[in-house]
Every structure is written in C-alpha cells, then in structure tokens.
C-alpha positions as CSV (number, residue, x, y, z in Angstrom):
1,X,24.7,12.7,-15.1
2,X,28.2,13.5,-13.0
3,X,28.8,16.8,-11.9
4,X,30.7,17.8,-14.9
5,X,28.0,16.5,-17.6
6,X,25.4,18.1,-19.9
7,X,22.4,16.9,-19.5
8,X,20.3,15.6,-23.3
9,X,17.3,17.9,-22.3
10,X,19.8,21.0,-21.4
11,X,21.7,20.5,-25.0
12,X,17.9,20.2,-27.0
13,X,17.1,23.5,-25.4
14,X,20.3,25.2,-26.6
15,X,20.2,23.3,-30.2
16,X,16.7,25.1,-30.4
17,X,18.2,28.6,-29.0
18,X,21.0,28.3,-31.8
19,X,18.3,27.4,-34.2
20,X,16.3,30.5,-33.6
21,X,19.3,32.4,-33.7
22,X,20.7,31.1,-36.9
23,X,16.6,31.6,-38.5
24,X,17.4,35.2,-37.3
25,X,20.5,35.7,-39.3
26,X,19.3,34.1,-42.2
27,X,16.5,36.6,-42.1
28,X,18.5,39.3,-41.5
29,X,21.0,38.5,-44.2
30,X,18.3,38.2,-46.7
31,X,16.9,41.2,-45.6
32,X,21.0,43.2,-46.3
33,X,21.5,41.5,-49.6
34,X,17.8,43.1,-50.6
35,X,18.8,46.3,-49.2
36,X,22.2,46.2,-50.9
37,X,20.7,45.4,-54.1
38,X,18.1,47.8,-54.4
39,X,20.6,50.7,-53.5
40,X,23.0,49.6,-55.9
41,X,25.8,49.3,-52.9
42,X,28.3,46.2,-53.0
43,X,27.3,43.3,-50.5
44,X,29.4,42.6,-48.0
45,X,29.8,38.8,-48.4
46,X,31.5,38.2,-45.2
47,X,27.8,38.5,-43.3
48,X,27.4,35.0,-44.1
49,X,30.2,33.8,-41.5
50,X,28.1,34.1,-38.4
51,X,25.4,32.0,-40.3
52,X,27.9,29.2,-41.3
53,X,29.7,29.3,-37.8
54,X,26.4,28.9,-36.2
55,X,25.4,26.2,-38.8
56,X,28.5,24.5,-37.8
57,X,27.8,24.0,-33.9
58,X,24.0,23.4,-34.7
59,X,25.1,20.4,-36.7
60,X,27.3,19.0,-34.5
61,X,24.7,19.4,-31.8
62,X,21.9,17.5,-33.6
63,X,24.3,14.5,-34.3
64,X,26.0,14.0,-31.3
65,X,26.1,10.3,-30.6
66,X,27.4,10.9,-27.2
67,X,25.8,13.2,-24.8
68,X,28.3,12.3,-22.2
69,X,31.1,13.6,-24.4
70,X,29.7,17.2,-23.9
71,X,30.5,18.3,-20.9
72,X,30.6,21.9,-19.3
73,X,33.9,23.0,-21.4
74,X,32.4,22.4,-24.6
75,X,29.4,24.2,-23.1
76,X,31.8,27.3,-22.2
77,X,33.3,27.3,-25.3
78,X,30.0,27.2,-27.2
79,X,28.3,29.6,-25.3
80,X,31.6,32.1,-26.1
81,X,31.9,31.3,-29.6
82,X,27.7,32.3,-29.9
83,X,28.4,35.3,-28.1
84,X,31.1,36.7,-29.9
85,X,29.0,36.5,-33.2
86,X,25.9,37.9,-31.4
87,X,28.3,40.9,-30.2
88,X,30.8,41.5,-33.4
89,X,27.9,40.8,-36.2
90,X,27.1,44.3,-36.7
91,X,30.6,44.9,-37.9
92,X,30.3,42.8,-40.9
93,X,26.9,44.0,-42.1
94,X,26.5,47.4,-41.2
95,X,21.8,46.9,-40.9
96,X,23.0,43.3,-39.6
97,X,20.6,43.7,-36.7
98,X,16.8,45.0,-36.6
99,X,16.7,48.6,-36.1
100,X,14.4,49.5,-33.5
101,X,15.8,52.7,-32.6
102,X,18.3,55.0,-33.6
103,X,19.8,57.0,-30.4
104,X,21.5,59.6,-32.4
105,X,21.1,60.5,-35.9
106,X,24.0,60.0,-37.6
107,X,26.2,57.3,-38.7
108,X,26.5,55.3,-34.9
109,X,23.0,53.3,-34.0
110,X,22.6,50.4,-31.2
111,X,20.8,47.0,-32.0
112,X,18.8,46.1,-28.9
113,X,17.9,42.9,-30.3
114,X,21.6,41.9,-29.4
115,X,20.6,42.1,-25.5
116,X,17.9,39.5,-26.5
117,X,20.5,37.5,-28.2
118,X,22.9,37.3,-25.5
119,X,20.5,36.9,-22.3
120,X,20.1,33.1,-23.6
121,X,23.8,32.5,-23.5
122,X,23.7,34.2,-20.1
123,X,21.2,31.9,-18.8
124,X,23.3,28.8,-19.8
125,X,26.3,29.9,-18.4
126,X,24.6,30.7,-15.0
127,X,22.7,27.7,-15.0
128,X,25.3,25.5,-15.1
129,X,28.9,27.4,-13.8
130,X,29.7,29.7,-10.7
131,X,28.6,33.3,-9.9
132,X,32.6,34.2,-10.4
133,X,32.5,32.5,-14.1
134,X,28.8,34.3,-14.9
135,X,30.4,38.2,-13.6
136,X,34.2,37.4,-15.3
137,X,32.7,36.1,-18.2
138,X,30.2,39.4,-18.7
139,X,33.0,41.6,-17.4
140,X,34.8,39.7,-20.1
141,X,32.5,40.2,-23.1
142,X,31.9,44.2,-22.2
143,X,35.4,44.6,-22.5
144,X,35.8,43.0,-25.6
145,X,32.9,45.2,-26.9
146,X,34.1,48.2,-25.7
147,X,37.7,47.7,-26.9
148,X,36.6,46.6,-30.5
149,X,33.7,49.4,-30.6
150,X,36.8,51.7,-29.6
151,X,38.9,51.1,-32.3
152,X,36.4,50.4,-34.9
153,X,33.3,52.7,-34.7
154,X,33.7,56.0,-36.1
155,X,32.3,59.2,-35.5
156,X,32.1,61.9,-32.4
157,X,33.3,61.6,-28.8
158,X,29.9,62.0,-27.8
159,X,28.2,59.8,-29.6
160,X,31.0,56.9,-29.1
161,X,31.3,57.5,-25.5
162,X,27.0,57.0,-25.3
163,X,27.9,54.3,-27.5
164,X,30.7,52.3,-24.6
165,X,28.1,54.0,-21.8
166,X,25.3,51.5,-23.6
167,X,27.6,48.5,-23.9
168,X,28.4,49.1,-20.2
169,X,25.1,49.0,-19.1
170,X,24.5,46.0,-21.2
171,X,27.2,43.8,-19.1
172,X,26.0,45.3,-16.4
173,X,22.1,44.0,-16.8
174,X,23.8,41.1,-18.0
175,X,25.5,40.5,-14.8
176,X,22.7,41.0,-12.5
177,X,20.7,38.4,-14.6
178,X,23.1,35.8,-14.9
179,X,23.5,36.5,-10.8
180,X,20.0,36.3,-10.3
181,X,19.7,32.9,-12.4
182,X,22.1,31.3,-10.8
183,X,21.3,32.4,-7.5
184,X,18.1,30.2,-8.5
185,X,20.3,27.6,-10.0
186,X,22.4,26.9,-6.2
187,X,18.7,26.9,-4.3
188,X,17.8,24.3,-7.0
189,X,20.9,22.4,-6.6
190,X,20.9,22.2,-2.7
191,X,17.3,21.6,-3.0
192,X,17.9,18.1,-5.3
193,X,21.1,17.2,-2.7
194,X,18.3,17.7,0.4
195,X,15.8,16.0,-1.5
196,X,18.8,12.9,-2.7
197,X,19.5,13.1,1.1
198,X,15.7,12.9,2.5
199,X,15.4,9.5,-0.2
200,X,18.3,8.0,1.4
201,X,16.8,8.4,5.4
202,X,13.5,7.2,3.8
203,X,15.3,4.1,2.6
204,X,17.1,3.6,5.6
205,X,13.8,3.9,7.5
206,X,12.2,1.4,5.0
207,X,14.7,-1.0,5.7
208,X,15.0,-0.2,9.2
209,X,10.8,-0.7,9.2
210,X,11.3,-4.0,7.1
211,X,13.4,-5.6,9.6
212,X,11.1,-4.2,12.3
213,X,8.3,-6.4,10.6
214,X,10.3,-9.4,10.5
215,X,11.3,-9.2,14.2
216,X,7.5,-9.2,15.4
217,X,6.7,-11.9,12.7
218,X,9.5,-14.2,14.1
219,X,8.0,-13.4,18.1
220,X,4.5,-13.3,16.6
221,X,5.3,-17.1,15.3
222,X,7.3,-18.4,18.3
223,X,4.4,-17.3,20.0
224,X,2.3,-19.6,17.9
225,X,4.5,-22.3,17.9
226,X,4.7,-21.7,22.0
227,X,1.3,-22.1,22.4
228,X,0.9,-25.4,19.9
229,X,3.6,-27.7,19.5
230,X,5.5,-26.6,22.5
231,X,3.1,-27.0,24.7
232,X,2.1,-30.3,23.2
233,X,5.5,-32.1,22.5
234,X,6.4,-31.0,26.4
235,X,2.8,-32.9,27.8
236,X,3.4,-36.0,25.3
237,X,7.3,-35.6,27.0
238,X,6.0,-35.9,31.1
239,X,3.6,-38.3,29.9
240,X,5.5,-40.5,28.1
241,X,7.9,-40.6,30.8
242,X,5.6,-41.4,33.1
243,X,4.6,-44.7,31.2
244,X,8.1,-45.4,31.0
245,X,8.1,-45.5,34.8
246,X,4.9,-47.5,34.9
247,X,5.4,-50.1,32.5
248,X,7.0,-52.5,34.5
249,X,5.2,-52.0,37.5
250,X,1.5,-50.7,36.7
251,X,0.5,-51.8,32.9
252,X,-2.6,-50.9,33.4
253,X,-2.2,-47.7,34.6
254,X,1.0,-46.8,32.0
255,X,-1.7,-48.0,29.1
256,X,-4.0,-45.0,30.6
257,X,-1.1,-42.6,30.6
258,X,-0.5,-43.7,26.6
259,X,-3.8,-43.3,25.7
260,X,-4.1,-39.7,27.2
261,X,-0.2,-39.2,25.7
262,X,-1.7,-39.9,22.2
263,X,-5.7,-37.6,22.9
264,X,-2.8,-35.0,23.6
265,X,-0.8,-35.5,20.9
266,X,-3.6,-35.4,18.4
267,X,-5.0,-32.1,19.9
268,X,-1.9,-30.6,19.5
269,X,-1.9,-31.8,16.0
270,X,-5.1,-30.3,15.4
271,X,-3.9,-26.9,17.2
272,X,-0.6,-26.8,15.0
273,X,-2.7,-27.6,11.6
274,X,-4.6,-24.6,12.8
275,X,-2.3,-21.9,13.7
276,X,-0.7,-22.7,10.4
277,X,-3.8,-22.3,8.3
278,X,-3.8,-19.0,10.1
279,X,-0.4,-17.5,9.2
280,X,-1.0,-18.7,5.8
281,X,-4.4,-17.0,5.2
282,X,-4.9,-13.8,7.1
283,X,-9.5,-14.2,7.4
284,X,-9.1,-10.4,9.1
285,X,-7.6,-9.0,6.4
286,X,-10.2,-11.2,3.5
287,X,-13.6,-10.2,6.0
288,X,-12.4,-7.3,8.4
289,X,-12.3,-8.0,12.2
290,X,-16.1,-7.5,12.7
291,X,-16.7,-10.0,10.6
292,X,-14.3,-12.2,11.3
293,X,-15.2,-12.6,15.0
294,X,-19.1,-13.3,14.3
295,X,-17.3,-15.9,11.8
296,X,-15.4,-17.1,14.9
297,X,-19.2,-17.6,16.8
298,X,-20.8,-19.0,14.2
299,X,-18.3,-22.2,13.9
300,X,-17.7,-22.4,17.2
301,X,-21.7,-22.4,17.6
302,X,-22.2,-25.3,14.5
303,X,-19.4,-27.5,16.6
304,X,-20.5,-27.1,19.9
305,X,-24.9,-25.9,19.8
306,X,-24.4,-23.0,22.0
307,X,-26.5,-19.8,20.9
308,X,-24.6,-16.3,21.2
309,X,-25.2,-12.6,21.2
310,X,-23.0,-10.0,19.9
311,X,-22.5,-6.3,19.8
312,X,-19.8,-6.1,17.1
313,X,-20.1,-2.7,14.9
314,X,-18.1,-2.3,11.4
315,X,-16.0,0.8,12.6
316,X,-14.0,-2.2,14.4
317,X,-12.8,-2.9,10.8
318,X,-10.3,0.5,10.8
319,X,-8.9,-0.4,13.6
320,X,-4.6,-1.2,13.1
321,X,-3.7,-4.3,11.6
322,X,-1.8,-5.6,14.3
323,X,-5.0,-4.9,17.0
324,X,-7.1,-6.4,14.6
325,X,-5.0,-9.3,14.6
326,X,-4.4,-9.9,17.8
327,X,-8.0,-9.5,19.3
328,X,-8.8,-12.3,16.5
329,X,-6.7,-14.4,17.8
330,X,-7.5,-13.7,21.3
331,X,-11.6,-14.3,20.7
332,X,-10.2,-17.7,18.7
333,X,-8.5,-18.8,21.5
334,X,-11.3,-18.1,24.1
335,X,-14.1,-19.9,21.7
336,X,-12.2,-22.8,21.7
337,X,-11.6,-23.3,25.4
338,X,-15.5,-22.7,25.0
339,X,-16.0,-25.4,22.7
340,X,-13.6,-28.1,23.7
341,X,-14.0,-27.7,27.8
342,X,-16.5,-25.2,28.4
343,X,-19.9,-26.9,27.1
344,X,-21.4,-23.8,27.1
345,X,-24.7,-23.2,26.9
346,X,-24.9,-19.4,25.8
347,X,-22.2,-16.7,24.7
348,X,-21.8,-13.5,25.1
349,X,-19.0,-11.0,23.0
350,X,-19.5,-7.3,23.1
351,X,-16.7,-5.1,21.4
352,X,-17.1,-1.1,21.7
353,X,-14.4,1.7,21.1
354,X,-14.9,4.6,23.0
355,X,-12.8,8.1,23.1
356,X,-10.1,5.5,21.4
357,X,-10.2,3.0,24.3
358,X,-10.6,-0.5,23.0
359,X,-13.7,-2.2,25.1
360,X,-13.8,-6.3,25.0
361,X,-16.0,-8.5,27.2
362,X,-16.1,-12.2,26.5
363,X,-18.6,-14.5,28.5
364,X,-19.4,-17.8,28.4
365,X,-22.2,-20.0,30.9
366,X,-20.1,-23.0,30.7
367,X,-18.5,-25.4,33.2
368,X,-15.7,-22.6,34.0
369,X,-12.7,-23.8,36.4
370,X,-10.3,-22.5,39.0
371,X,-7.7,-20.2,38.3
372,X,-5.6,-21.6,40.4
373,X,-5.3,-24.2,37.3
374,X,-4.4,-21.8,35.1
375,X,-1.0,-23.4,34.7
376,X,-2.6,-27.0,33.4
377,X,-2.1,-28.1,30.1
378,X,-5.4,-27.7,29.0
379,X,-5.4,-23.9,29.7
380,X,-1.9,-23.0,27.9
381,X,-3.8,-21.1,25.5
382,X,-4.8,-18.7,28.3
383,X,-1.4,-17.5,28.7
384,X,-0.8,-16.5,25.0
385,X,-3.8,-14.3,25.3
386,X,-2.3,-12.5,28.3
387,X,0.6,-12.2,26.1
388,X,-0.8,-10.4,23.4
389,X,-2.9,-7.9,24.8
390,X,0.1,-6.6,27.3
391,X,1.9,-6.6,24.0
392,X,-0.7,-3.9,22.7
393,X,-0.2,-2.1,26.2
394,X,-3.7,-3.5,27.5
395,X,-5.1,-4.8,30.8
396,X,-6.7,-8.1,30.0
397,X,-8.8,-10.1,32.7
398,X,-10.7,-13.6,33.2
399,X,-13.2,-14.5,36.0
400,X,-13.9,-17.9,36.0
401,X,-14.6,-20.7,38.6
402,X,-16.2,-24.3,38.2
403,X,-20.3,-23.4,37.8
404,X,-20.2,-20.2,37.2
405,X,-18.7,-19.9,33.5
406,X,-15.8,-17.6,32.1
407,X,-15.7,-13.9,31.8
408,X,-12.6,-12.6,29.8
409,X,-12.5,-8.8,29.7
410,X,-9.9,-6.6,27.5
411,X,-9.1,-2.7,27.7
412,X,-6.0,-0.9,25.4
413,X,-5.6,2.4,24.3
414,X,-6.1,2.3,20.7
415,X,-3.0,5.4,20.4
416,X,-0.7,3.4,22.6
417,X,2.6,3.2,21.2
C-alpha cells in the first residue's frame, strides 16, 4: 500500500462501523414511526435520508472492485459525510436518538449516543491523517453544530447556551481523542519505518555474511587443492625434468626417477579423489566430530593393524562448525602420515575442552623423522595443518624424530574471534 492508500482490512472495519450505524437508524426509525403512530402525530418522512445516505456508501464499500481506488480523500470525504448525519439527525426526527437522559425538562434534550457515533469516525481520521486535520476537522464539526443548533433549536437562553456548552465539550473530548490516537498512530508508523529499516541492515548483513562464507570456502578449497594436486603436479614437474636430463646420459637412473614420478602421481591421485569426497560429503556434520575422529582411527587402524586409545567425549560434538571441521581434517591428515610412512605400532588421540580452551594431543610410536625434513614432499600435509589451526587462532606443535614417533599437540581458544 503507498502512502496515500487504504488499506482492504482498514475499509472492512469501517464497512462494519457503517453497518452498525445504519442497524442503529433503522432501529431508531422504526422505533419514531411506532411512536408517531400510536400518538396520532404525522411522521416525518425525511428520517429516512440518513438511512438511505448511509445505505449508499455501505454499498459502494462492499463492492468495490478496487481497493487501490480508495485512497485517503475518499476516506475524508466519507468520514465527513457519516458525520454530518451522526450530528444533524436529530433535526429530522425529533426522538431520532436514544434518550438516555434529559438535562432539562422541557422541549431541548442531548443524545449522548451521538458521542459514541462520532468517536469511530474520529478514530479513522486520526489513524490515517495529521494531528492539524484531526483538531481542524473537530474544530470544524463543533462549529457547524453549534451554528446550526443556534439557529435551529428553540427555547431559553439558558437552556441553549448549556445546549452549545455540551456541543463544545463534545469537540473538545473529541479532540483530545483523536490527539491521543494518532499520537499512537506516528509511534506505530516510525515503529514499522525502524522495523522496514532494521530488515534492510539484516539483509545487507545476510549478504554481507553470504559472501563472507564463500570467501573462506574459496581459501578453504585452495587450501585443499594446495595440499593435493599442487603439491603433486609440482613433484611429478622436478621429477620429470630430472628424467628429461637423464635420459640421454643415465637410462637407468631416469627409468628410476619415472617410476617414482608415476608412485607420486598416483598418490596424489588418491589424495585429490579424497579431499574431493570430503567437500562433497561433510562425515562431521552426518556423525558429529567425536565420532567422526574414532571413525578416522578405526580405518586408519583396518589399513595399517596399529591398536589405538582414545579419550574423545560427545560434548566435542557442540563445538562450531568450522572447529569441528578443521580439527577433522587435521587428525585425517596426521592418521595418514601414520598409515602411509609411520608404521606405527600404537596410537594415541586425547581431545579435552577445558574453561573453553580446546586440548589436542596426537601420538604415534612409529618410525617418526626429522623436522628438519619438514619441507619434503612426503610431509606437505604437515604444513596445511599448521595452516588451519593458526587460522582458528591456535598454537599447534609436532615432536618427532627418526625412532622415537610423532607427537602433534593443538591448543585454541574456543571464543577466539
């Protein structure tokens, strides 16, 4: 709806105000023509008008194909037209409206059920228009009363001047309702534009997020491709040059080179095939990390026959997705250096979370090496691990030398930003 349309609920709720209205006058003129004819008086026919006028814009209401064609004039206009009848209708008929009370006896007496009748128009015009428009427009109305009471109510100065005293304090209730209402109306309004204004930074931050996701995805797989085929294509790259070199001179020799040029290429193969079964199918989020890592022990234990022990507890499971994922990946990586070069014997993987600091100690009684040959081929892996955990804001450590197995230890602070 644009600023100058009605909405279909607000024009239901006055089509039902006019219809209670209208059920009123009906009643009321029922009630007149009885009166009339049991006191033998001549009806005043022109009673009906209000009931036909109000007929009229109830009717043209209820078949409105358009609600966009009523907009806040029409909505003036009809709220002025239902007013006048509510104030004037006691001049056609002279019991037109319920009489509660009488103030003074003789021939001047005050419907109250007209302030009922015209605090519903009120609250439709300060709904939808201005403070100015709701105080001109009761300004307006008590005027209009007082001028036609004036010059067409008959009887003492008193009793007439009680008479305009009531009608001003009726505009004047009037007034500090349709105030108060749309008062309430402009806290409603700034409240939807804050609220319109709050949806559009949570969008942007959405967005903002989504693109935030995509950027780590993209690192998160050149860091798999990194470790894999990079890795692989530049080793196949040195070696085959170095056959290259040796095929004139040393056949022998260059033949070696090839055949460790293709044991390289399939590995990498196999490492590729792997890391993308992993992006495809996510087993942390299918088992939860505690029970992904003793899955990462048991095959690496059915390939290679070394028995392990664990300390792995389920609250590991809540941890954040993107821990979770990267200690998998880091435990994967460190079973298959056990499997493939270790020869390990025995493993050892305990995982604690204490006073949300993230506890990881990975061992392994295998052949173990120098860390001075942490920059071979065979140990690329190594340096993706070190990448992830600083990622995460961790200190991540290996012990190794030739002997004496590998000890890979991690440490992160789980409300590290």
């Amino acid at each position: 709806m644009d600023s100058n349309g009605i909405s279909k609920q607000e024009i239901n709720l006055l089509r039902y105000y006019i219809l209670f209205q209208l059920s009123a006058n009906v009643l009321s003129f029922i009630w007149n023509l009885r009166v009339s004819t049991f006191a033998g008086n001549q009806f005043n026919i022109i009673g009906i008008v209000p009931i036909i006028i109000l007929l009229i814009i109830f009717v043209a209401l209820t078949f409105m194909k358009n609600d966009n064609t009523f907009d806040k004039k029409h909505l003036f206009i009809t709220i002025f037209i239902i007013t006048i009848i509510t104030m004037f209708s006691r001049f056609f008929t002279p019991v037109f409206s319920v009489r509660r009370m009488y103030l003074l006896p003789g021939t001047v007496n005050y419907g109250f059920d007209q302030i009922f009748f015209l605090i519903f128009p009120i609250l439709f015009l300060a709904w939808q228009f201005s403070r100015k428009t709701v105080l001109m427009f009761c300004a307006l109305i008590t005027v209009s009363d007082i001028l036609v009471t004036w010059f067409s109510v008959s009887g003492d100065p008193l009793t007439i001047q009680i008479l305009l005293g009531i009608i001003v304090l009726r505009g004047f209730v009037l007034g500090v309702i349709g105030v108060f209402v749309n008062q309430m109306s402009q806290v409603q309004k700034l409240q939807q534009i804050e609220l319109k204004k709050a949806n559009i930074r949570l969008r942007k931050y959405a967005l903002s997020t989504e693109q935030l996701a995509q950027t780590r995805e993209r690192n998160r797989l050149a860091r798999e491709l990194h470790d894999t085929l990079a890795h692989t294509l530049s080793s196949v790259a040195v070696q085959l040059e170095a056959v290259k070199v040796l095929f004139e001179t040393n056949p022998v020799e260059a033949k070696k080179v090839l055949d460790k040029s293709l044991e390289n290429t399939r590995n990498g193969l196999n490492e590729t095939r792997r890391a993308l079964k992993d992006l495809r199918t996510s087993e942390v989020e299918n088992f939860g990390l505690s029970q992904s890592l003793r899955n990462l022990l048991v095959s690496g234990a059915e390939r290679s026959g070394f028995d392990y022990d664990e300390n792995l507890t389920d609250n590991l499971n809540l941890l954040p997705a993107e821990i979770s994922h990267f200690i998998y990946r880091t435990i994967q990586e460190a079973v298959e250096n056990t499997v493939k070069h270790a020869h390990a014997k025995h493993v050892d993987l305990d995982v604690n979370v204490v006073d949300d600091i993230f506890y990881l100690r990975y061992k392994d009684d295998g052949l173990g090496f120098s860390l001075d040959e942490l920059d071979d081929a065979k140990h690329y892996g190594l340096q993706g691990m070190r990448e992830r955990i600083e990622l995460l804001g961790g200190n991540y450590d290996i012990q190794s030398a030739p002997g004496q197995g590998t000890t890979i230890t991690i440490k992160t602070e789980l409300i590290n930003d």
